[in-house]
Backbone as ProteinMPNN parsed JSONL, in Angstrom:
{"seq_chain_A": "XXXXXXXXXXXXXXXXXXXXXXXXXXXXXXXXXXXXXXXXXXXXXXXXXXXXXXXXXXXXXXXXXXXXXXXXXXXXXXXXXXXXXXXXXXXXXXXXXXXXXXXXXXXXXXXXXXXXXXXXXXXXXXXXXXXXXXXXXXXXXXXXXXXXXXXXXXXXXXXXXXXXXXXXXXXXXXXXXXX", "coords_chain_A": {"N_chain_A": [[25.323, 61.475, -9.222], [25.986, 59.236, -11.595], [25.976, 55.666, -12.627], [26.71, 55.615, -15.471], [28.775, 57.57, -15.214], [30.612, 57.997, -13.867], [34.188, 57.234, -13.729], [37.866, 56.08, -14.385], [40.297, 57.869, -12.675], [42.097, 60.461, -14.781], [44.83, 58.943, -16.532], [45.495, 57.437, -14.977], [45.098, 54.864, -15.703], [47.357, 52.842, -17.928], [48.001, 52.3, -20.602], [48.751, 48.986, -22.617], [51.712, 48.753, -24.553], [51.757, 48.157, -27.2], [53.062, 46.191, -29.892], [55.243, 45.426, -32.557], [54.201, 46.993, -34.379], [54.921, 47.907, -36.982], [57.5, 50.32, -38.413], [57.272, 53.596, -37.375], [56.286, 53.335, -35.097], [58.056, 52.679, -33.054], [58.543, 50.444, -31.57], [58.324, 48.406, -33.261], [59.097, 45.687, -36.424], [61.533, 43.746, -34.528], [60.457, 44.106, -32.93], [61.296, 44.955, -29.715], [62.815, 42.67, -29.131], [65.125, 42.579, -29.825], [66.964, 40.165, -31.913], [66.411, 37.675, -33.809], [67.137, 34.199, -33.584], [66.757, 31.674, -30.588], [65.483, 33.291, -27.965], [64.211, 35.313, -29.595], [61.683, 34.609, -30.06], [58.684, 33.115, -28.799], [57.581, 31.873, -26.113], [59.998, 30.764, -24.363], [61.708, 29.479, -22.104], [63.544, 27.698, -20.023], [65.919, 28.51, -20.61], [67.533, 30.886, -19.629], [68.965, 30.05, -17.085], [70.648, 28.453, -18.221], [73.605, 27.658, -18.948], [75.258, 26.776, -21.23], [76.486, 23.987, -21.032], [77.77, 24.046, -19.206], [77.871, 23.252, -15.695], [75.304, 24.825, -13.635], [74.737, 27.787, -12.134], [72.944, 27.775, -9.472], [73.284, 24.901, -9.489], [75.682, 24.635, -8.604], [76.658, 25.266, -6.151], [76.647, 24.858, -2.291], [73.84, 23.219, -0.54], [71.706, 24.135, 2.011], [70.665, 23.622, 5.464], [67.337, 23.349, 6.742], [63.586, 22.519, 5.802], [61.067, 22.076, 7.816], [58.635, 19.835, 8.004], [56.041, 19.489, 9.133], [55.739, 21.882, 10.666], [54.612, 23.628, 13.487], [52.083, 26.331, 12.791], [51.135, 29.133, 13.921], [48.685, 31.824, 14.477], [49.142, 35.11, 14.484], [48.997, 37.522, 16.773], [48.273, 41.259, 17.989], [49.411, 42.993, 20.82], [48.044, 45.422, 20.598], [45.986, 45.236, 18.723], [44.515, 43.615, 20.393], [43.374, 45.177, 22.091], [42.347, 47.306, 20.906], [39.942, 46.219, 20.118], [38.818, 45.281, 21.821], [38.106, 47.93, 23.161], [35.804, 48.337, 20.402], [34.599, 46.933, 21.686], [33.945, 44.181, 20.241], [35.037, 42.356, 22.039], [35.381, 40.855, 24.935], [36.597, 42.285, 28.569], [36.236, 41.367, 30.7], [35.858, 38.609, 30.462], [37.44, 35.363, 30.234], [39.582, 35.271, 27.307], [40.251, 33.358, 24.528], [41.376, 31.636, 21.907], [38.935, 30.743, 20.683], [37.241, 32.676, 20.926], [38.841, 34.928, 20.119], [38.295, 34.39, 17.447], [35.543, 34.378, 17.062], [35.352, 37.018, 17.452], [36.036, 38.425, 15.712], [38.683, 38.973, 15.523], [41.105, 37.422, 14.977], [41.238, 35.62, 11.887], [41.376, 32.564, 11.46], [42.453, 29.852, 13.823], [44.586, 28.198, 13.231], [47.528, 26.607, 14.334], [46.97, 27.35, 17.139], [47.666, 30.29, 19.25], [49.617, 33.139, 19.047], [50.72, 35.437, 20.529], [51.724, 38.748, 20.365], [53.917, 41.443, 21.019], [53.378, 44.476, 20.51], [51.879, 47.161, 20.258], [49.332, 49.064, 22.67], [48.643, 47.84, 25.321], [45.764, 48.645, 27.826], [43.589, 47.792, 29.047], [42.35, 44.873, 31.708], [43.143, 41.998, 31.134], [41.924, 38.702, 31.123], [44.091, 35.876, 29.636], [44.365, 33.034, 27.476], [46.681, 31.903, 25.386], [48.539, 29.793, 22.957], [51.465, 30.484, 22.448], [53.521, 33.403, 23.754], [55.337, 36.525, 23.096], [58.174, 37.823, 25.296], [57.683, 40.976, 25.35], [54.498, 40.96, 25.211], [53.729, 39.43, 27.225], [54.843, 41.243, 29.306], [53.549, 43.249, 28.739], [50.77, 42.539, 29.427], [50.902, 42.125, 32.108], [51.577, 44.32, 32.734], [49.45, 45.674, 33.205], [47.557, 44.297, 34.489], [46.485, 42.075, 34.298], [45.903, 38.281, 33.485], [48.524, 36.314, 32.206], [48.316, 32.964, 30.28], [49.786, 30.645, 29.169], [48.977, 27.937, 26.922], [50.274, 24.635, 25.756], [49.58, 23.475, 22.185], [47.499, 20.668, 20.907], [48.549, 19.487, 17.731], [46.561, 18.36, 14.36], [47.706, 16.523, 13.293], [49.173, 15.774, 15.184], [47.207, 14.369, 17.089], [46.184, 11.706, 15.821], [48.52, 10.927, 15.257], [48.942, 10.415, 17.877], [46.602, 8.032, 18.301], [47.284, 6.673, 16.427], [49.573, 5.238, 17.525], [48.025, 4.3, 20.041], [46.963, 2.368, 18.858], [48.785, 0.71, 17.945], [49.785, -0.32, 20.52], [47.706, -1.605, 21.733], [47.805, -3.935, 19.826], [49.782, -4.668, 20.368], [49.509, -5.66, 23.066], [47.122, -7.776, 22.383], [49.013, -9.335, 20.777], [51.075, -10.283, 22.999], [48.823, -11.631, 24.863], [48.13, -13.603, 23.441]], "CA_chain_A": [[26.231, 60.665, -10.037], [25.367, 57.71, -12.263], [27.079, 54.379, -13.318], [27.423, 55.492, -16.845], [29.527, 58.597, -15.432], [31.624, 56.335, -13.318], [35.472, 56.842, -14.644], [38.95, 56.311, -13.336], [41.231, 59.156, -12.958], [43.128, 60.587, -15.967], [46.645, 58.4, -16.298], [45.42, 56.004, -13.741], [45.304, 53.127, -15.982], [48.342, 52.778, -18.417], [47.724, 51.133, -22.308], [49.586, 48.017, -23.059], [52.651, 49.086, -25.681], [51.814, 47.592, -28.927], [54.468, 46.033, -30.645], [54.973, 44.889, -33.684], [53.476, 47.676, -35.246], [55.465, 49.215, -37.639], [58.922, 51.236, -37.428], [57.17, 54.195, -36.721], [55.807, 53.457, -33.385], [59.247, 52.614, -32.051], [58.794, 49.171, -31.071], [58.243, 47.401, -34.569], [60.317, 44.72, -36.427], [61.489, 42.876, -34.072], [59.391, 44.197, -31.222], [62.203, 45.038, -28.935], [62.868, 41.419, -28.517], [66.453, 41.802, -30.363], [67.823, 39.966, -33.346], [66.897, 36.403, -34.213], [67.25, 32.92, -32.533], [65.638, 31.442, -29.524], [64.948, 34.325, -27.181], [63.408, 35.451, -30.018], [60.678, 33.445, -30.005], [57.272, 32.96, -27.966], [57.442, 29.766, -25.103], [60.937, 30.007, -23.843], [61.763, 28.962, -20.275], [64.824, 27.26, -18.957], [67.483, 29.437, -21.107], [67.848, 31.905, -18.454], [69.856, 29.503, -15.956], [71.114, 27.321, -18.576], [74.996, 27.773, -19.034], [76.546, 25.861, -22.434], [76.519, 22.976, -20.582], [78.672, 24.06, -17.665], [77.208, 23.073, -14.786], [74.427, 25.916, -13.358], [75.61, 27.872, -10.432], [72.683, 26.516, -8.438], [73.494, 23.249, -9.243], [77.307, 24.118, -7.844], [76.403, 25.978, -4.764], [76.114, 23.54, -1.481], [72.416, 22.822, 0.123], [72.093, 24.143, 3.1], [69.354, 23.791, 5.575], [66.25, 21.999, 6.412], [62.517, 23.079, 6.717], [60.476, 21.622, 8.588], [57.651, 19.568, 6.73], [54.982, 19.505, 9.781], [56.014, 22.292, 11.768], [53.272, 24.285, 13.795], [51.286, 27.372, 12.276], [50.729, 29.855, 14.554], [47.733, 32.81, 14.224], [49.271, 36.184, 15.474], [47.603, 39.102, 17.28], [49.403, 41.578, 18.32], [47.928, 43.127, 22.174], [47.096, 46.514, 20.293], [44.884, 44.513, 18.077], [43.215, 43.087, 21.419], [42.994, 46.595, 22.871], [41.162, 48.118, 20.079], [38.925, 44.839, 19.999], [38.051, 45.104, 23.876], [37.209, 48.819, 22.493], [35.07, 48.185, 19.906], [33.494, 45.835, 22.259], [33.526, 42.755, 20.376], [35.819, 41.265, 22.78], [34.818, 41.201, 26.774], [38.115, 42.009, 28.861], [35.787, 40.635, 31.98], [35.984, 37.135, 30.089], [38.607, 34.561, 29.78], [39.927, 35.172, 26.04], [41.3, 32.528, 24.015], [41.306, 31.281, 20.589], [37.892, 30.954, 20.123], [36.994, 33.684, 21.812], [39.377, 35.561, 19.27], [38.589, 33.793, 16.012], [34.192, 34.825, 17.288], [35.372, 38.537, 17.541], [36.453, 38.952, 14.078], [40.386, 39.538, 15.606], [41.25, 36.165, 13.813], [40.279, 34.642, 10.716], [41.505, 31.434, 12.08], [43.835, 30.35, 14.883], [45.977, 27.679, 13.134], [47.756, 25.54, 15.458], [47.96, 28.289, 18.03], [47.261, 31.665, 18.587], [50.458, 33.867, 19.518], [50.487, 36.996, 21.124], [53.131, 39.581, 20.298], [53.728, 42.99, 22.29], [53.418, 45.969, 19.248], [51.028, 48.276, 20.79], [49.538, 49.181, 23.985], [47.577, 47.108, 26.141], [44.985, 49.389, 28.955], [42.242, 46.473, 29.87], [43.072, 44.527, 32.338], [42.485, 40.455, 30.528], [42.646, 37.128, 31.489], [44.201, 35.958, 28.372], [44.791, 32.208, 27.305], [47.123, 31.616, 24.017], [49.931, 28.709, 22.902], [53.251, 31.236, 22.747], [53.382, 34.675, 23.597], [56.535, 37.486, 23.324], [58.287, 38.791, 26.043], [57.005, 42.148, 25.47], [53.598, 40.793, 25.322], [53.912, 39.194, 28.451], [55.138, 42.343, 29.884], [52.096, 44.53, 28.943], [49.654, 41.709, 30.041], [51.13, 42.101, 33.75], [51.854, 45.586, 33.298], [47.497, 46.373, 32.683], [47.171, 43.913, 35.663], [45.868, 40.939, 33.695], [46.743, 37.107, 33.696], [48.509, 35.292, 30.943], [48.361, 31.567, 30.198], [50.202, 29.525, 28.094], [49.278, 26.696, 26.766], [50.384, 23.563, 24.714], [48.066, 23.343, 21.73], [47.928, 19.432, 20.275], [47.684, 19.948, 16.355], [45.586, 17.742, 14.151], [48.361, 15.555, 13.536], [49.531, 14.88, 16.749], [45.898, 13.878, 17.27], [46.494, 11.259, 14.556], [49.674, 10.325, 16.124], [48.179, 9.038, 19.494], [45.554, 7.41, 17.824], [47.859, 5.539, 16.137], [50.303, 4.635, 19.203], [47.401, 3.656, 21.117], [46.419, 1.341, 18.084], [49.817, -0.35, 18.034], [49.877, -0.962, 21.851], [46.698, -2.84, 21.781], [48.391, -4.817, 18.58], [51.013, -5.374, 21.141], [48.892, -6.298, 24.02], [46.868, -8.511, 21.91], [49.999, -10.578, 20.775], [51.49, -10.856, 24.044], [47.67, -12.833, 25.379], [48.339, -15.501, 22.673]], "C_chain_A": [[25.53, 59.387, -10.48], [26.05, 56.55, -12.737], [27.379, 54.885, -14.498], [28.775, 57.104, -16.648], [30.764, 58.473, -14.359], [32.779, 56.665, -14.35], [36.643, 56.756, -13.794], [39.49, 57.644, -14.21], [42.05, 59.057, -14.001], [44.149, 59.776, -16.012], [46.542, 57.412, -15.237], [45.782, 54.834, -14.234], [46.136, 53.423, -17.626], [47.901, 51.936, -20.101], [48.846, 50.472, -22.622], [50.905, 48.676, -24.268], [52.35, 47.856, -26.852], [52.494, 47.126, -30.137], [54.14, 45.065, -31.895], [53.975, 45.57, -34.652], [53.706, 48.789, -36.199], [56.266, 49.723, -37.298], [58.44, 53.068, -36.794], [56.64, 54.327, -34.858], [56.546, 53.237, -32.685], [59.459, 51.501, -31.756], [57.965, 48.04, -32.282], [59.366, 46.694, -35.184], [60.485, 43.679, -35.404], [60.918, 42.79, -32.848], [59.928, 44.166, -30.104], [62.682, 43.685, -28.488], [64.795, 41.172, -29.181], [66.85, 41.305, -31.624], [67.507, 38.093, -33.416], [66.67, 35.28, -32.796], [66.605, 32.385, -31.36], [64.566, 32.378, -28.329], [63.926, 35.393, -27.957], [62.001, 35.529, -30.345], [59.771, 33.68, -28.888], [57.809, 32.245, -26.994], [58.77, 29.618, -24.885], [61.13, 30.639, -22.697], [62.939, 28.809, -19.637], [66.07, 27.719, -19.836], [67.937, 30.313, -20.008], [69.149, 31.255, -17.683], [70.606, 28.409, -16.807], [72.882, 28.246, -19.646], [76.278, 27.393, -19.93], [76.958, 24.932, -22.179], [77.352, 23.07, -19.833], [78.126, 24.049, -16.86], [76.579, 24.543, -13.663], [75.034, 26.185, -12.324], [74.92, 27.426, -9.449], [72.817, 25.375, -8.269], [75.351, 22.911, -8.536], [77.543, 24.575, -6.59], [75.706, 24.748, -3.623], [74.674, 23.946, -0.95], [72.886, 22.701, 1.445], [70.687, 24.648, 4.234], [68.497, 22.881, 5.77], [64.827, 22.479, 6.539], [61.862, 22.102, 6.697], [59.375, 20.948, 8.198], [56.112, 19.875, 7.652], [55.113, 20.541, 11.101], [54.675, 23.406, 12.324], [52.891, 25.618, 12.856], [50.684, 28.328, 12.983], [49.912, 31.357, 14.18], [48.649, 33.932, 15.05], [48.901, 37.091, 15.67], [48.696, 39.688, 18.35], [48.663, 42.499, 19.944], [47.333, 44.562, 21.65], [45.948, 45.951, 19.576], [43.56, 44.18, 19.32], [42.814, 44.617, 22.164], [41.933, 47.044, 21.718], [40.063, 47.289, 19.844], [37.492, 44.932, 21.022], [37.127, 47.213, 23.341], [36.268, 49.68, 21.488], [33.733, 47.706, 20.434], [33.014, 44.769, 21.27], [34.381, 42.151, 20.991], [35.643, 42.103, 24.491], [36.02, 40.994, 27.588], [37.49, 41.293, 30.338], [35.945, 38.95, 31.78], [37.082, 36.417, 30.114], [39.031, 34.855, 28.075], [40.887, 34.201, 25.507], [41.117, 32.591, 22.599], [40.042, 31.21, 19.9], [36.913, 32.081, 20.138], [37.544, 34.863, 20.445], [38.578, 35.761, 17.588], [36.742, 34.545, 15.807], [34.031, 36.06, 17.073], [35.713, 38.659, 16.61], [37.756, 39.438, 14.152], [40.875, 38.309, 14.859], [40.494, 35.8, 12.812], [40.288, 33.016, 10.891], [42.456, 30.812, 12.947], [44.927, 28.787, 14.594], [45.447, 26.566, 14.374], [47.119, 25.926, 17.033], [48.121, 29.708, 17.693], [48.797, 32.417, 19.51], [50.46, 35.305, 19.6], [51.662, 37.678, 20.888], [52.876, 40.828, 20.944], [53.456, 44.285, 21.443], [51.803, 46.215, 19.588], [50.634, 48.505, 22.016], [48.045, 48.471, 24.394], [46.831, 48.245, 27.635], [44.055, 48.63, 29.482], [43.115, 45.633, 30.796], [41.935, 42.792, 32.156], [43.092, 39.389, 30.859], [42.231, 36.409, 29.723], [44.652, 34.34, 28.098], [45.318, 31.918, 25.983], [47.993, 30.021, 24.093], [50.98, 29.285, 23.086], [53.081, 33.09, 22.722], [55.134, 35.226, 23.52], [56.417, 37.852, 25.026], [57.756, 40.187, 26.294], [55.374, 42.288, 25.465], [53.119, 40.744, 26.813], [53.957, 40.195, 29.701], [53.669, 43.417, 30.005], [50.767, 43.768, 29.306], [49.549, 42.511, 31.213], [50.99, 43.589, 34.15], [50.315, 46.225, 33.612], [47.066, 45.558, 33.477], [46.808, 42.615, 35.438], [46.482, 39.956, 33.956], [47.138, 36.491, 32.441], [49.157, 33.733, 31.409], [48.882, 31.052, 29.154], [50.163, 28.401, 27.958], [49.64, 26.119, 25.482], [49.774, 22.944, 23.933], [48.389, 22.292, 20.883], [47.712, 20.104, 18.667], [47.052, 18.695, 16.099], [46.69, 16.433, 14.004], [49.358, 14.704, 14.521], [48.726, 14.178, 17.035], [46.191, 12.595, 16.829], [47.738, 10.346, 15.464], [49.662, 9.571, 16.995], [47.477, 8.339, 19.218], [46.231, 6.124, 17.424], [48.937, 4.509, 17.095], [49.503, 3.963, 20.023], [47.103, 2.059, 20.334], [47.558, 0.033, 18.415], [50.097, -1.077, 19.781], [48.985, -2.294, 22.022], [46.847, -3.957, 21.178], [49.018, -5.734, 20.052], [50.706, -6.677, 22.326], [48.256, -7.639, 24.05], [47.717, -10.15, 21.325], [51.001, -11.003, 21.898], [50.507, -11.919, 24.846], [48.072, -13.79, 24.187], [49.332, -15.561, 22.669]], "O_chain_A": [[24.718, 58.705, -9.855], [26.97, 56.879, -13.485], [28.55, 54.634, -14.784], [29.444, 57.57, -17.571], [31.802, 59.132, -14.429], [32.604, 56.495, -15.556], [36.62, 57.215, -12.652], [39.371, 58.161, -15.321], [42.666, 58.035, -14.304], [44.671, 60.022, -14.925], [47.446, 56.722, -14.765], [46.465, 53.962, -13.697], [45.568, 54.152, -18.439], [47.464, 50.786, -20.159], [49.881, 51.079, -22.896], [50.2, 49.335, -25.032], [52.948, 46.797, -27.043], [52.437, 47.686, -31.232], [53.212, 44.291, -32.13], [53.198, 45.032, -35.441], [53.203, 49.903, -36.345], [56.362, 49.918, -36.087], [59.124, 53.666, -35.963], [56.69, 55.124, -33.921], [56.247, 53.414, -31.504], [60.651, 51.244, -31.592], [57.2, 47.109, -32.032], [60.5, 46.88, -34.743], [59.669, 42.758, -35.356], [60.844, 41.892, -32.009], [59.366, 43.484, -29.248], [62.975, 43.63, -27.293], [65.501, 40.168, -29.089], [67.091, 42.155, -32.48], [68.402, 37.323, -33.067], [66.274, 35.423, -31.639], [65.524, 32.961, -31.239], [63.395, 32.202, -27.995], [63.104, 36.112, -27.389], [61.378, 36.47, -30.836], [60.129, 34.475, -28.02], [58.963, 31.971, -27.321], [59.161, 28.471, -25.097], [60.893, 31.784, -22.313], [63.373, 29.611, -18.809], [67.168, 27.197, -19.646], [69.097, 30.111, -19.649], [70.225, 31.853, -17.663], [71.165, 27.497, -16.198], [73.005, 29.041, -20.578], [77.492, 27.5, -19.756], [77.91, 24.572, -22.872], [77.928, 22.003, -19.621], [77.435, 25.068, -16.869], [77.395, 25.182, -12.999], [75.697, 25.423, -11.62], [75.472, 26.81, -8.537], [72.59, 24.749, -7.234], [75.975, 21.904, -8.201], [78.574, 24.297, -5.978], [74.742, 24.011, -3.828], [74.427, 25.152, -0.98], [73.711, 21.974, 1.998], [69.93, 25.601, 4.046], [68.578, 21.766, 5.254], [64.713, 23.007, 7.645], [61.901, 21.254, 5.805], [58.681, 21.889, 7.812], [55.156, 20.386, 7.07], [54.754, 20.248, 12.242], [53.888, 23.889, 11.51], [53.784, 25.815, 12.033], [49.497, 28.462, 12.685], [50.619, 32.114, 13.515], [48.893, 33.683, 16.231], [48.361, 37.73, 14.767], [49.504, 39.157, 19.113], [47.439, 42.566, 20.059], [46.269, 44.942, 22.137], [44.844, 46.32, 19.978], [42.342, 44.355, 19.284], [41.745, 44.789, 22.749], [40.716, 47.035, 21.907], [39.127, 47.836, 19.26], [36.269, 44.805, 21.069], [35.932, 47.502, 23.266], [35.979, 50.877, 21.491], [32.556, 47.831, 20.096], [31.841, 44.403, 21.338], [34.649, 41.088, 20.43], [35.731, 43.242, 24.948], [36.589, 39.903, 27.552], [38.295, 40.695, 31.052], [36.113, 38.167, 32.714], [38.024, 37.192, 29.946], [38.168, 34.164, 27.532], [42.064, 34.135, 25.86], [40.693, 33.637, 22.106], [39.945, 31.534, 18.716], [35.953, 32.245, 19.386], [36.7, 35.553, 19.874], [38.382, 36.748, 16.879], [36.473, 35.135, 14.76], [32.975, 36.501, 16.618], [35.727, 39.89, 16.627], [38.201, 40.166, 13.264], [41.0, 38.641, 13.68], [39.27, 35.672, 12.837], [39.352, 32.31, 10.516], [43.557, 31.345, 12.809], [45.756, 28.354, 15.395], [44.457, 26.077, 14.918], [46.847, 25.094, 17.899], [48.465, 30.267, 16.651], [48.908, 32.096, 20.694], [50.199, 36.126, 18.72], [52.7, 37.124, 21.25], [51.773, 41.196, 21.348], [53.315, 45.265, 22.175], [50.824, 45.565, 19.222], [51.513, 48.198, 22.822], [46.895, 48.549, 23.963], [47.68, 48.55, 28.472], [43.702, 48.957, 30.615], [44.345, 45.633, 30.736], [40.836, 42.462, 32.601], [44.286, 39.098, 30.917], [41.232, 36.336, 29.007], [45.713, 34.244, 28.715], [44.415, 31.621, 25.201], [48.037, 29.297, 25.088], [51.706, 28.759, 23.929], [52.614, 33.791, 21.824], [56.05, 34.466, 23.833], [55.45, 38.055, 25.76], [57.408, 40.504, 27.431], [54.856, 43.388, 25.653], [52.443, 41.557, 27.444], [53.349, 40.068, 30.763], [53.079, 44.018, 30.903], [49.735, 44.421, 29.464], [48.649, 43.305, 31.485], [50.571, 44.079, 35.199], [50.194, 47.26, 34.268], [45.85, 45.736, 33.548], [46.792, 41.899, 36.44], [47.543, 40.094, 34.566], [46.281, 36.144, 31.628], [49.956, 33.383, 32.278], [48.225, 31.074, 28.113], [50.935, 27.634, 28.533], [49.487, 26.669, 24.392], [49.25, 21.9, 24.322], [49.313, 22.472, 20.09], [46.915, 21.009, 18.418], [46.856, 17.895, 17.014], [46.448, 15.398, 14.624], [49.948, 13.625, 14.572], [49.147, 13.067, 17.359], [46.669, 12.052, 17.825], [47.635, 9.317, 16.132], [50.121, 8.433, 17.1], [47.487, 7.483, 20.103], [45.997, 4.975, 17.796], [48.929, 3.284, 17.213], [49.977, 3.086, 20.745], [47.034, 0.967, 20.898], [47.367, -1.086, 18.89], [50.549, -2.198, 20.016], [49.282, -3.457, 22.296], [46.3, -4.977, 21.597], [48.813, -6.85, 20.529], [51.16, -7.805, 22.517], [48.405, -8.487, 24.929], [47.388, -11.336, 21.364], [51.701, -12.002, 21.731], [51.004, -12.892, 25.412], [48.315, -14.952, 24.511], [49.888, -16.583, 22.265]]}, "name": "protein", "num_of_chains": 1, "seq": "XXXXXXXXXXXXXXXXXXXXXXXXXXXXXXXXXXXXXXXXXXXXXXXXXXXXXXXXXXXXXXXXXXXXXXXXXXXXXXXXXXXXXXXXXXXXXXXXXXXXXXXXXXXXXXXXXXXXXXXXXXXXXXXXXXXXXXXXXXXXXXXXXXXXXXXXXXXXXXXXXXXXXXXXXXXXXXXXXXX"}
């Protein structure tokens, strides 16, 4: 086989419809677009939700809700993921495994705040496993394959940030309490 004989399959790839080309081709005139007036037209946007000046239904429906602006980001791996990992052999079930440990083996692309473990598949190694939040059913097939799990509390970058600045203002404090 050669690049110039290189093709996709018959009907694989679809040809744009062509409009505006005449009444025989079916979609000439007005180019299925209708009859006239704004929708007519190229570049329009906010007609859709706009109502004759009666107030939009999202704008009459209550707000409800809040998310969260800095809330954590957790990486998840699920323990079949670490099973087929440990038997690939890039991940050592004799080792401690954590986040970096993970992110080295090519089971993460990156671990976030916080790497979380979920239970969907089957765990057979028996790993000492350190994450930030695991599932119950995770948990379960750790213990059940003999292994230890650890949870810990993983600072993010802006908590970091946070103390930094708390410590700053203390010293402020400290400083204007000596004079």
């Amino acid at each position: 086989m050669k690049l110039n004989e290189l093709s996709d399959n018959p009907g694989a790839r679809k040809e744009r419809m062509r409009v505006g080309r005449g009444i025989g081709s079916g979609k000439g005139k007005t180019a299925g677009r209708g009859v006239k007036g704004q929708k007519a037209r190229s570049g329009v946007t906010g007609i859709r939700q706009f109502e004759g000046g009666q107030m939009p239904l999202y704008m009459r429906l209550p707000k409800r809700g809040f998310t969260k602006p800095n809330r954590a980001k957790y990486a998840e791996v699920n323990v079949g993921a670490l099973q087929s990992a440990i038997d690939a052999g890039k991940l050592d079930a004799g080792k401690k495994i954590d986040a970096a440990a993970l992110v080295a083996a090519g089971v993460l692309r990156r671990a976030y705040d916080g790497v979380r473990l979920l239970g969907q598949g089957e765990l057979k190694a028996k790993v000492d496993i350190e994450v930030a939040h695991a599932s119950a059913g995770a948990k379960s097939a750790v213990e059940k394959a003999g292994g230890a799990l650890k949870v810990t509390e993983v600072k993010k970058e802006n908590d970091a940030a946070a103390d930094k600045k708390a410590a700053k203002k203390k010293a402020r404090k400290a400083d204007d309490e000596e004079n």
